[in-house]
Residue, then its C-alpha position, 0 to 999 in steps of 0.5 A: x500500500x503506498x504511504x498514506x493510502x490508507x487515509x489521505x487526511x492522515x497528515x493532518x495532526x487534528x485529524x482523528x479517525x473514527x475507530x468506534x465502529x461498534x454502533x455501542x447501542x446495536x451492539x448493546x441490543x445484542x449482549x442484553x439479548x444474551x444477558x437476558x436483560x436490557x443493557x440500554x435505557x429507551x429513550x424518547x429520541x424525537x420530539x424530546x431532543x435538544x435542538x439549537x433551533x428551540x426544541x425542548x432539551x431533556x436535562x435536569x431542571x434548572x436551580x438558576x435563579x434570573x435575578x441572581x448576577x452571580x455575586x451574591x454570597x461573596x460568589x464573583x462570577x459576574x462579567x464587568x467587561x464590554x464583549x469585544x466583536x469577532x476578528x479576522x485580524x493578525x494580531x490578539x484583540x482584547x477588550x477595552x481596559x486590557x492589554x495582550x503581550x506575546x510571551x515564551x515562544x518557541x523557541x525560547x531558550x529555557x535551560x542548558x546552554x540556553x541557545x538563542x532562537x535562529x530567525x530562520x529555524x534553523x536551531x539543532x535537535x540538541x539547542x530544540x531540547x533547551x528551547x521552549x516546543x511548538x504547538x503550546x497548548x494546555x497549561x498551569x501557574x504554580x506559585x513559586x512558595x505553593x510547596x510552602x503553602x503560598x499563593x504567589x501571584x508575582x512568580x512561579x513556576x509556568x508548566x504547558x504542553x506542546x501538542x504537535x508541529x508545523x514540519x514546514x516551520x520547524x526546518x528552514x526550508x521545511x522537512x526533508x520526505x524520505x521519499x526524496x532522500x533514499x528513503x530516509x529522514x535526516x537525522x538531526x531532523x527527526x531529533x528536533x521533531x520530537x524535541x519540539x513535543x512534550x513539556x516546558x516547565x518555565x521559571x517566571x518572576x514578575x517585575x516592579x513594572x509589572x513586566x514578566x521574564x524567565x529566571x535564568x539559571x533557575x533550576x526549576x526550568x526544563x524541558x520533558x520531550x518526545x524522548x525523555x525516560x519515563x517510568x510506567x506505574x499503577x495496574x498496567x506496569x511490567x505487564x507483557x504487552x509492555x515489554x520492549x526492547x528497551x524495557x525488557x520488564x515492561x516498567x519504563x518507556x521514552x517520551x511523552x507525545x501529543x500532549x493537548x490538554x493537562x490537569x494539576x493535581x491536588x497535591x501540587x503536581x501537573x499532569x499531561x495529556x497524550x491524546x493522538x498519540x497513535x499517529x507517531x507509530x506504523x505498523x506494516x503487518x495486516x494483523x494488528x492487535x486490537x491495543x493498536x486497531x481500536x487507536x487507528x494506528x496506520x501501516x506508516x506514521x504521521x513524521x517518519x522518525x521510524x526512518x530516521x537516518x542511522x536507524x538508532x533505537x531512539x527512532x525505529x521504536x516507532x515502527x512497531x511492526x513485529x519482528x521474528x524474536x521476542x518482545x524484548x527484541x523490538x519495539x511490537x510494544x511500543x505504542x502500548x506505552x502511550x495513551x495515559x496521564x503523565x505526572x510531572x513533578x515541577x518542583x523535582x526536576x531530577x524526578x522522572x516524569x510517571x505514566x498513571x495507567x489506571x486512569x486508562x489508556x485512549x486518547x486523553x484530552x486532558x483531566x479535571x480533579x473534582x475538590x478533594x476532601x479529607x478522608x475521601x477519595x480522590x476523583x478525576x474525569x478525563x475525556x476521550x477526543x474522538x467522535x463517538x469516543x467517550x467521557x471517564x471518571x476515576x475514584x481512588x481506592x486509597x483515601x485523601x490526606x493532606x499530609x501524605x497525598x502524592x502520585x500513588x493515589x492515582x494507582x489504585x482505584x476503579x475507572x468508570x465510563x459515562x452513560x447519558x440517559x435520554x431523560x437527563x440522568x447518567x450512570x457511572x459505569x465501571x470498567x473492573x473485571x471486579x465488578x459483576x455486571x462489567x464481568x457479565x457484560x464481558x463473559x457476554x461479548x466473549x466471540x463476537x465481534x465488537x465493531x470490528x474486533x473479534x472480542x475474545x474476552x480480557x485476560x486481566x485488569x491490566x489488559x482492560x486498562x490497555x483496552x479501555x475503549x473497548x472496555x467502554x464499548x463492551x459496558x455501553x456508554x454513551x459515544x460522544x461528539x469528541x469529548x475535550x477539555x472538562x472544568x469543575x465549577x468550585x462553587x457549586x461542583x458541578x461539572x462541565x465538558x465540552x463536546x467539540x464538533x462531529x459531522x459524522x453523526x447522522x440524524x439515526x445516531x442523534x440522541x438527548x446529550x448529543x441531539x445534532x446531525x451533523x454537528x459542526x458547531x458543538x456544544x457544552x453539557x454539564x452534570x451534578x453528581x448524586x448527592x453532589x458526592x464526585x464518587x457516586x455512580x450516578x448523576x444528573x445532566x444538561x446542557x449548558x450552551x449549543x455553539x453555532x451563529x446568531x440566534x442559536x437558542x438553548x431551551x430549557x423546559x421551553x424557555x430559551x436560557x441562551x441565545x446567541x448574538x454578535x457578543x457571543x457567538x462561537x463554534x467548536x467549544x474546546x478548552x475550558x477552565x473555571x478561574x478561581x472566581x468562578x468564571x467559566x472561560x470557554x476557548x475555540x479550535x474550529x471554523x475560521x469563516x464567516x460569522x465566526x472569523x478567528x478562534x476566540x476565548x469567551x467568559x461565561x456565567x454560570x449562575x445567569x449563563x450570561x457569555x461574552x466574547x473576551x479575546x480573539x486570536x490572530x489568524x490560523x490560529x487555535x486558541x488553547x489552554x488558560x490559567x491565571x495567578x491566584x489573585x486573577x490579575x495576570x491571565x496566561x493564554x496559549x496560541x498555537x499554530x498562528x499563520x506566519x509573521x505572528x507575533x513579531x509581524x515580520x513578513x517571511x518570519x516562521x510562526x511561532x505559538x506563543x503564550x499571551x499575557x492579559x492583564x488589565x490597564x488598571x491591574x484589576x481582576x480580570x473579567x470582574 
């Protein structure tokens, strides 16, 4: 098969295949008829959908009360700023009273011998690995004395992820194909791709003028690549499909890649996404096992490091086509080492960054920590960014406590996976072979073909943890439109995510929390767990907004409670964040056309659903990933793959992501 057949829209990095071919609820109909039992709730699909053009939307009745603002109760979640219109400009637009400073682009030196950036991109793999990545997306502020039990807002420690690359910017006059080059890639070319991807971990101080620098020298600052040593841990360690070349006993593996979205943890460490990890791999043999065919690994990779010139063990492990020894002979397993959460300690340079398989193996967009109590446990929710993919939770074994929380309580637990009822209620469904019903369903599936699997049952834990989406297959829930970035409202604790886009769905394949054909412009669904307890096994929905063009209304109870106007319309809701306020902050990756014009950041109330657009981005590009300093007087906000000549303006510069810094003129809150 020539390179690429397999799917011409393969090159392109936001390009995810749809790999649920299971239908879930015709599947289901099946294995209920085996268990003798109903595994789907009927739902009253028709004239009880949410639609954005009025219908009625089957969710949980609303508590909102409309003369409520929000800032009652010593709540600050009212929007004090004049929505800004959208923008088809080549520069960040912000609000009257606000300004916007590119910050830390690519190529910024960070740490080694802090190399300066070449005009011309033409840096080696070596100074990529000291310098900032590409493609920033996710981030976080921690403070500089949170350690200690502070809140600085003056420095700390910038942590964000590179998500993918622009070959054509990354290499002075693009990449080198290995079509042209006797069927090889440079070296040093390779070397600098996967130098581009993965983690910066920055040291940042504000000055007396208000003016943010890197600390250099600092010893916090770091670079986590595409090829640095990672341990494996939790129930998927030294497990034999884990066995490579380079860990015979299945406990470690090299780099961390596609890293979108994040999550900081509780006790003060930052966790990375690896969501379309399965782009970087090839694997040439026609029968590949279902760890690789539920992901949509191809028989050629997205870059071709796998070809790499000098053919070092650093770049054939992408080629996981298996070879005639053992799996300590290759790299058949590397692809199985990708897929998880990654913690990163910012504070402990010298600690190796930890894969957390429990909380599953598919395509994270990122993880969002409910609060944590004492004495409970820890839960988290993570979504899988793919169509018909899905929404997961994971709640500890091992309880809460302050004084000893650290990165083991993520090693233990069970994983749960969504079911959204048509009537506005949900069901948390476990994926433990140790729960009954799950075991049943499994035993069930035993020697049929689940899509297009041939499901020849699980061999333990560790092995539906490698497989969770078929996991989530077999237990039936809910496939959704690309599940992104979720944020957990820290005042009242329900919990939002946003679902982006997904024009595949057909009308027959509508349902109440995904009620769209066709659904190119998204929208945002939330719940309240039972008893508003974040460890319950069931919970309560709606939908909080449908994206699309002006006059797009979302009903509740017949009553429309948003309609889209100039000030706020969008499409492609993607990242997501409460600030410590409780403002919502909803950012875009979808269509540039008209109406829309650039991707946008908008900031919503959650009490009065009031939305008002706050920042536009400069053009091409995809506005992701924000965070702010505990006093909510400096915003950090990523730009990732701007067209070329931003920031700096210069024609036939290479582009280059960059973090943007908003702060108000009269060093206020922000939004407020």
């Amino acid at each position: 098969m020539a390179k690429h057949d397999f799917d011409p829209n393969y090159l392109d990095p936001n390009y995810e295949p749809v790999v649920n071919q299971t239908g879930n609820y015709p599947f289901h109909e099946v294995l209920a008829a085996r268990l003798q039992r109903r595994a789907v709730m009927k739902g009253t699909v028709g004239a009880a959908l949410a639609s954005i053009m009025g219908m009625t939307l089957v969710g949980c009745d609303s508590d909102d009360d409309d003369n409520d603002t929000g800032s009652a109760a010593g709540v600050q979640t009212d929007l004090g700023f004049k929505a800004i219109p959208v923008s088809n400009a080549n520069q960040v637009v912000v609000p009257e009273g606000y300004s916007a400073q590119a910050f830390l682009p690519w190529g910024t030196p960070i740490t080694g011998s802090y190399p300066e950036f070449r005009a011309d991109a033409s840096n080696t793999g070596a100074e990529q690995e000291q310098q900032v990545g590409m493609h920033h997306d996710g981030l976080h502020f921690f403070p500089i004395d949170q350690k200690a039990g502070g809140n600085s807002s003056t420095e700390g420690l910038l942590v964000m992820n590179h998500e993918y690359i622009n070959q054509d910017a990354l290499h002075p006059t693009g990449a080198t194909a290995a079509a042209d080059n006797g069927g090889v890639r440079p070296e040093d070319e390779v070397r600098k791709e996967i130098a581009a991807h993965g983690v910066s971990v920055v040291h940042i101080k504000q000055d007396s003028e208000g003016t943010w620098d890197v600390v250099f020298g600092s010893p916090f600052n770091r670079r986590i690549t595409g090829g640095t040593e990672m341990d494996i841990r939790g129930p998927v360690r030294g497990n034999s499909k884990l066995v490579t070349k380079f860990s015979p006993n299945g406990t470690e593996t090299r780099g961390t890649l596609n890293n979108c979205a994040m999550g900081p943890t509780p006790w003060g460490t930052y966790l990375a996404a690896e969501e379309n990890w399965h782009g970087y791999f090839a694997n040439s043999n026609p029968g590949q096992p279902r760890e690789q065919t539920r992901h949509g690994v191809g028989d050629s990779s997205r870059y071709d490091w796998e070809l790499a010139d000098g053919g070092a063990d650093d770049y054939i492990r992408f080629d996981v086509t298996p070879g005639l020894g053992d799996p300590d002979t290759d790299y058949r397993n590397e692809a199985n080492t990708y897929g998880y959460m990654v913690e990163i300690d910012p504070f402990t340079p010298e600690a190796k960054p930890q894969k957390r398989t429990a909380l599953g193996r598919f395509g994270h967009e990122g993880v969002i920590f409910a609060p944590v109590t004492e004495g409970k446990p820890v839960v988290c929710y993570s979504g899988d960014d793919s169509r018909f993919e899905y929404i997961y939770k994971f709640v500890s074994a091992n309880n809460y406590s302050a004084a000893t929380a650290g990165g083991y309580l993520l090693d233990e637990g069970t994983l749960y996976v969504a079911r959204f009822n048509d009537d506005g209620t949900g069901e948390w469904l476990s994926l433990s072979l140790d729960d009954g019903d799950f075991a049943a369903k499994v035993a069930a599936a035993d020697g049929t073909m689940v899509g297009d699997i041939n499901f020849t049952g699980f061999d333990d834990q560790a092995d539906v943890l490698l497989n969770t989406r078929l996991a989530a297959d077999i237990a039936g829930a809910t496939p959704m439109d690309r599940p992104e970035w979720g944020a957990v409202d820290p005042n009242t604790g329900e919990v939002y995510f946003t679902l982006t886009n997904n024009s595949n769905r057909t009308e027959e394949q509508t349902d109440a929390a995904n009620p769209q054909a066709e659904n190119r412009t998204g929208h945002i669904i939330r719940w309240t767990e039972e008893s508003s307890d974040h460890a319950a096994t069931s919970f309560d929905w709606d939908i909080f907004v449908f994206g699309g063009e002006q006059g797009t209304e979302t009903v509740v109870d017949g009553e429309a409670v948003v309609t889209l106007d100039d000030d706020n319309i969008f499409n492609s809701p993607d990242g997501l964040w409460f600030d410590y306020n409780g403002r919502l902050w909803i950012q875009t990756d979808g269509s540039d056309a008209e109406p829309y014009q650039n991707n946008m950041m908008l900031a919503a109330n959650p009490v009065t659903r009031e939305i008002k657009r706050f920042f536009v981005g400069p053009v091409g590009c995809e506005v992701t990933g924000v965070v702010t300093t505990p006093d909510v007087k400096t915003m950090f906000v990523n730009i990732q793959h701007p067209d070329a000549n931003w920031p700096f303006g210069t024609e036939g510069d290479h582009p280059r992501d960059a973090t943007v810094i908003v702060t108000r003129t009269d060093g206020g809150v922000i939004g407020a």
